[in-house]
N, C-alpha and C positions, 0 to 999 in steps of 0.2 A: 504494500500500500504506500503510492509514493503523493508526498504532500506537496500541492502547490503554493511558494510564495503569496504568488497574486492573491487566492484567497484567504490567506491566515492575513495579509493587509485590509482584505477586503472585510471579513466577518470579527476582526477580531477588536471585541468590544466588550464593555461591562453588562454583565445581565443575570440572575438570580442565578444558582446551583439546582432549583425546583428540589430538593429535600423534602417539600412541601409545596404545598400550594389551598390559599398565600400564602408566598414565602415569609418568614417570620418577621421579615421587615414591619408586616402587615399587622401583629398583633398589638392586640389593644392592653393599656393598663388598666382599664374601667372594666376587665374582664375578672371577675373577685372568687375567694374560694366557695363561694354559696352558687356561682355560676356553671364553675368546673363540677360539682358535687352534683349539681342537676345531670349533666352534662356523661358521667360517668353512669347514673342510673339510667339516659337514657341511650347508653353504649350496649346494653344488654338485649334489647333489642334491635343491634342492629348487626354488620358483615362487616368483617368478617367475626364471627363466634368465639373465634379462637381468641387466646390471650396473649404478649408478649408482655415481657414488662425489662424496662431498664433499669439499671442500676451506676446511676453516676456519683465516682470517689472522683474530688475536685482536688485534691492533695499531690502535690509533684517534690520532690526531695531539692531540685532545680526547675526553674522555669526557660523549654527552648523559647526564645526570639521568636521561631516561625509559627508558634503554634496559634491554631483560631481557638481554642477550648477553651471554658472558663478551667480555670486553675487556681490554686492556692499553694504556699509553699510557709516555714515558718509554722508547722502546726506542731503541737505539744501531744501526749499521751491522752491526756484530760482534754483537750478538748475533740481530739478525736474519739475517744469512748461517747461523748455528749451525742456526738453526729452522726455515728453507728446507732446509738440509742434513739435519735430522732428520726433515721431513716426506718427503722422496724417499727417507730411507732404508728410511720405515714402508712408505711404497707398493711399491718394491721387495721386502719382507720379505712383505706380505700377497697380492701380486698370485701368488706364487710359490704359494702355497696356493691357490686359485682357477685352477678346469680353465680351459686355453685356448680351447677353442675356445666359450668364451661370451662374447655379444655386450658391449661397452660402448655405451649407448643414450643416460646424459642425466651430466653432469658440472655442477656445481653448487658456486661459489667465495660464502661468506658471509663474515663478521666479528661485531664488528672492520673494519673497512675497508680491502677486499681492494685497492682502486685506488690504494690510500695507501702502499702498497710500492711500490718499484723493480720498473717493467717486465722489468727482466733476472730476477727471480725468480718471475716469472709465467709468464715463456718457460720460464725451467729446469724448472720443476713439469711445465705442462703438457707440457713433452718428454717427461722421463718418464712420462705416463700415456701417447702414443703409441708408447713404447717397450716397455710391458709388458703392454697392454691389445690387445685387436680392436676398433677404433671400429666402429659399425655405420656403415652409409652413411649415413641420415637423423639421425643424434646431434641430441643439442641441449648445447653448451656457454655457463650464463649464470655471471653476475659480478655482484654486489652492486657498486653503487656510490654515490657519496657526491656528489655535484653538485658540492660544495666543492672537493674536488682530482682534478674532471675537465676534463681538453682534449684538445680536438682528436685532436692528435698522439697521445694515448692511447688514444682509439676506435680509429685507424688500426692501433696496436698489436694489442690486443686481436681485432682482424679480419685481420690475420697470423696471430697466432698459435692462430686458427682459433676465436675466439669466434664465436657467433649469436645472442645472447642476451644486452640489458643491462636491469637492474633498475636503475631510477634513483631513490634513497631521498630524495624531496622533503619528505616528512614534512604541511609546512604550506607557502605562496607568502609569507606575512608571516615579515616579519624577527623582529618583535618577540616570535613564538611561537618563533621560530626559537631567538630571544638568552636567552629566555623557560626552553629545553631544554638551554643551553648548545652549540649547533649553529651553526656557518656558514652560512652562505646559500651559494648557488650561484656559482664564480668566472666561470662565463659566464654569457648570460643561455638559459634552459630550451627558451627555442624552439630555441634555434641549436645548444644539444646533441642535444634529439629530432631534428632534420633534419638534422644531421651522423650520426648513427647510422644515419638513413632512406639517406641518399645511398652510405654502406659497404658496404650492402647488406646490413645485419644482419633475421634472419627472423624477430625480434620483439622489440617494447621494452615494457618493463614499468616503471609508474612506481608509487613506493607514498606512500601517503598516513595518516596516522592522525589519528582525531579523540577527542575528550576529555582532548586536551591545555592544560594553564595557558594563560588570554588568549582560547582558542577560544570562537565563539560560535557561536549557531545562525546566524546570518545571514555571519558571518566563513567560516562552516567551506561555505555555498554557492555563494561567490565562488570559494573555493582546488576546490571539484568544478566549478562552469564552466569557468575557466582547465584542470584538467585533461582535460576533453571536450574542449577548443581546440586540445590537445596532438595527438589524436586518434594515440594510441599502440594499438597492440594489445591491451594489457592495463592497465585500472587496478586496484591492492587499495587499501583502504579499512580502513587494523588498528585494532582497539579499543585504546585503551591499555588497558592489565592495570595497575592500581597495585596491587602486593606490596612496601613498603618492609618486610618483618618479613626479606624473601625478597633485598633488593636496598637497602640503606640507603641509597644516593646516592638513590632517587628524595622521600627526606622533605625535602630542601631544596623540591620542586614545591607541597610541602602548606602553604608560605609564601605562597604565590603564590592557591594553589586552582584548584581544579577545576571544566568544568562539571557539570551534576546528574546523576543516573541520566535522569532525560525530558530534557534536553537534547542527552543521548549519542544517546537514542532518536531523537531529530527529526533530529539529525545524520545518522544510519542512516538512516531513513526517505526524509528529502530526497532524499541523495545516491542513494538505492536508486530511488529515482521519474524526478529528471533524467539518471542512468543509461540506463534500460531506452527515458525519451523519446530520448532524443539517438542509438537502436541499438545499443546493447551490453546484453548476453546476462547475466544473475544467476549465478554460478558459486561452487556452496558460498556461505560465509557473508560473505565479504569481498570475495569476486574478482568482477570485471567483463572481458568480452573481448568481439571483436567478433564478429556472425555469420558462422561460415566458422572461426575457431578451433579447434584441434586441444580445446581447453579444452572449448567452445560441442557442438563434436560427439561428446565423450564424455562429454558430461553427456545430450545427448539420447538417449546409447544407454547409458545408464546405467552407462558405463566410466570414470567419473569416480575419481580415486583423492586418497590425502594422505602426507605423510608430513613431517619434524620440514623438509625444504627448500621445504613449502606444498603444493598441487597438481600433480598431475599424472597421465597418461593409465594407465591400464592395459596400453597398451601399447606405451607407449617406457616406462616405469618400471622399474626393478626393484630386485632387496635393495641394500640402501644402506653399501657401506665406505666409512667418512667418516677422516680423514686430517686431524691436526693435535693441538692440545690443545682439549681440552674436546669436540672433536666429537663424534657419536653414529651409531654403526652401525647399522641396521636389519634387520639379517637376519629370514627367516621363522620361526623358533625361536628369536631371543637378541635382545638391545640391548645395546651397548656401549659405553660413554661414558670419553674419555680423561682423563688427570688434566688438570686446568683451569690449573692455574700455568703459563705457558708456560717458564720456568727448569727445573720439575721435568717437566715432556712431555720436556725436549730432554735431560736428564741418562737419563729411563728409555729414551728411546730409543735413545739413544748405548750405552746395556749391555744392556738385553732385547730392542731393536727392535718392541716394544710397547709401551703407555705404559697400561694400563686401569686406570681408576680405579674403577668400578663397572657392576655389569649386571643382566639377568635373561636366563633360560632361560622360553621361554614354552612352555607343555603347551596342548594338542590344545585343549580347553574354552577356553583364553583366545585361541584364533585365532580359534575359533567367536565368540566375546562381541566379540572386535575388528575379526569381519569385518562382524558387525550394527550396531556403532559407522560403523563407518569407511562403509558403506551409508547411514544417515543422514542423516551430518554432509556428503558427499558427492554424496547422490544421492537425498536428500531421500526416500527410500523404504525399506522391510526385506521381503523377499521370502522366508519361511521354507525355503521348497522348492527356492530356490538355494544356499541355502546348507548345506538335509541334502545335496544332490548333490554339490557342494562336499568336500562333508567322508565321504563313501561311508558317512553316518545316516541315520537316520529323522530324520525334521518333528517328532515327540515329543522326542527326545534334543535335537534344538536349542532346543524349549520349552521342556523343561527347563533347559537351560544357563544360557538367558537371560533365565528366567521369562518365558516370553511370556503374559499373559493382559490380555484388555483392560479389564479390572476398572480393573486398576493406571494405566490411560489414559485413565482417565473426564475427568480434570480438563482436559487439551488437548484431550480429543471435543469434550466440554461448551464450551470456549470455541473452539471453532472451528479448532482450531491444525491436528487431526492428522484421516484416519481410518483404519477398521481394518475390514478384509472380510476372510473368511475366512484367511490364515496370510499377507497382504499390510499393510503400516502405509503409509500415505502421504503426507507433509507438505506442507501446504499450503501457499500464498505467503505469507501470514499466519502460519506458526509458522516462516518460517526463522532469525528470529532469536531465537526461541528452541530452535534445533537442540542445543545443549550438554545446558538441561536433560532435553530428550527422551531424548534419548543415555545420561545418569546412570540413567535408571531399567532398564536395560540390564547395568548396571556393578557387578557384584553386589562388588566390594570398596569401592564408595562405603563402605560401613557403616562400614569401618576408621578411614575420616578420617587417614589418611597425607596430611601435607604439608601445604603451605598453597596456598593456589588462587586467582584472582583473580573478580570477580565475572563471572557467566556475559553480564551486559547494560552 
């Protein structure tokens, strides 16, 4: 897949990541926990059935420069037991709202860096969701982790206390992109962590990667994608960095350093998207890599590919998402709910309200329609009008309508080859995956507002 120039100049512009839709720009403060609390009761009646719930540790031992997360560093013993105890209390408090007999399918630990706490409050947490949850048989429980403060004995942990699933956040294999992020390097060395995790008997590792970070080159950044084919884990991603310092100040000290170009990001892409697919792993969405035979791989080919604010995942182990912590984000199929982010004020509001929201939105019929054409896209590289009148018991008109479908407006990605469009079907070619964001905006009828700041789409 070879990238042209002309159009990383031509399309490459700022415009949402669609994690959601609206994108979180969009949530309100006037969205209160007596709103969200409606909101979860009437999550029960709705699709998907299934349960997911997150669990965000905001706590980092250092903070990278590049990272977008909310993060904390500077935290004591005592007051992390307070914040362990106010996350159990919330899960307790919302599980209660939530009919029983609905499945819990996929559990999902971010940061912050979840492996950089005490084991015993990893156990504690997850006891609780077995306490108040229906695990389904097939679940999938992963864990963000940090290569820097993992060993051994911690995998073995983590596969007690019934994980299946580690994300190993390698970022870059050089140190000096590493020192470069203000990041650690790995305290064992990467093979011996990926085949300690193999031998536990964990049923997938995921390792994550970004490029268009300070130091990276185009030839640097296909040394760190061979090493990670060698790795030969189940799943590689491959994250753009997003630079927003207006959004994220700590990232201006990077702009000391510099960055590679927009074509250099691109060749990065390109590369690694090439020795990828040679080496037998499968394109999934915009970043992901998995092998063939992939629960990932197989619901992209049956076009059951899904996304949400914790990355990919199926259609069906997924479902509405109660996330759990400070700053996390709920997903339910009508609301978003996002916690307050201070983890001091999370642990005070939850200690007296046993909710802590700091903002949201209520989403209406039209914006499911716009998010299910979005989330089809960026997903499944395809829009099928007439799934989604049935979807929603409209007409093919009423969804053209919503989401202005007319191929007028798609002349420019026809014209260069990206996309095409047969009668009420759009379908993106291997050539316009990476440009799936912009495709996606013309979709997005509150682009016009310009809410928020965004990072560039290439």
């Amino acid at each position: 897949m070879k990238v042209d120039e002309n159009l990383i100049k031509k399309y490459s512009k700022t415009g949402p990541r669609y994690t959601s839709y609206p994108p979180a720009t969009f949530f309100d403060e006037n969205f209160s926990n007596i709103d969200f609390e409606k909101k979860i009761i009437q999550s029960n009646d709705e699709n998907p059935q299934n349960i997911s719930v997150y669990i965000h540790i905001p706590f980092c031992p250092q903070i990278c420069h590049f990272c977008g997360c909310t993060t904390e560093s500077g935290f004591t013993k005592p007051f992390l037991e307070r914040y362990v105890d106010a996350v159990i209390k919330e899960i307790t408090y919302v599980s209660k709202l939530i009919n029983k007999n609905r499945k819990l399918t996929q559990i999902h630990w971010g940061g912050g860096t979840p492996n950089a706490i005490s084991y015993k409050y990893i156990e504690r947490i997850t006891n609780k969701l077995y306490e108040v949850f229906d695990f389904s048989q097939n679940y999938e429980m992963a864990i963000e982790c940090n290569p820097a403060h993992l060993e051994f004995r911690h995998i073995e942990l983590l596969k007690k206390f019934g994980f299946n699933r580690i994300s190993v956040g390698i970022q870059d294999f050089r140190n000096d992109v590493l020192n470069a992020i203000n990041r650690k390097p790995s305290k064992l060395p990467i093979d011996d962590i990926i085949k300690k995790i193999k031998d536990e008997g964990f049923t997938g590792t995921n390792i994550d990667l970004v490029y268009g970070l300070p130091l990276q080159t185009v030839d640097s950044f296909k040394k760190t994608v061979e090493k990670a084919i060698d790795l030969n884990t189940e799943r590689i991603v491959t994250f753009s960095y997003a630079h927003v310092p207006s959004v994220l100040p700590r990232q201006k000290i990077l702009e000391k350093i510099g960055f590679p170009s927009s074509k250099e990001k691109a060749l990065m892409y390109e590369n690694s998207y090439e020795m990828f697919i040679k080496s037998g792993y499968v394109s999934i969405g915009m970043d992901h890599f998995s092998k063939p035979g992939d629960e990932f791989e197989i619901a992209l080919k049956n076009k059951q590919l899904h996304r949400n604010f914790q990355g990919y995942c199926t259609r069906e182990t997924t479902g509405q998402v109660y996330a759990f912590g400070a700053s996390s984000i709920s997903q339910l199929d009508s609301a978003y709910s996002q916690n307050i982010k201070n983890a001091a004020k999370y642990i005070a509001e939850i200690e007296k309200n046993n909710l802590a929201v700091f903002r949201g939105y209520s989403v209406i019929k039209e914006q499911k329609i716009v998010r299910d054409a979005i989330n089809s896209i960026m997903c499944n590289y395809y829009l099928d009008i007439n799934e989604i009148a049935d979807k929603y018991f409209c007409s093919k008109e009423k969804v053209i309508e919503i989401i202005d479908f007319d191929p007028k407006r798609f002349e420019d990605f026809i014209f260069d080859g990206l996309l095409k469009i047969e009668k009420n079907k759009l379908t993106v070619f291997e050539k316009g995956r990476l440009f799936t964001r912009n495709i996606a905006m013309r979709f997005d009828p509150l682009i016009k507002q310009k809410v928020g700041t965004y990072s560039n789409t290439i």
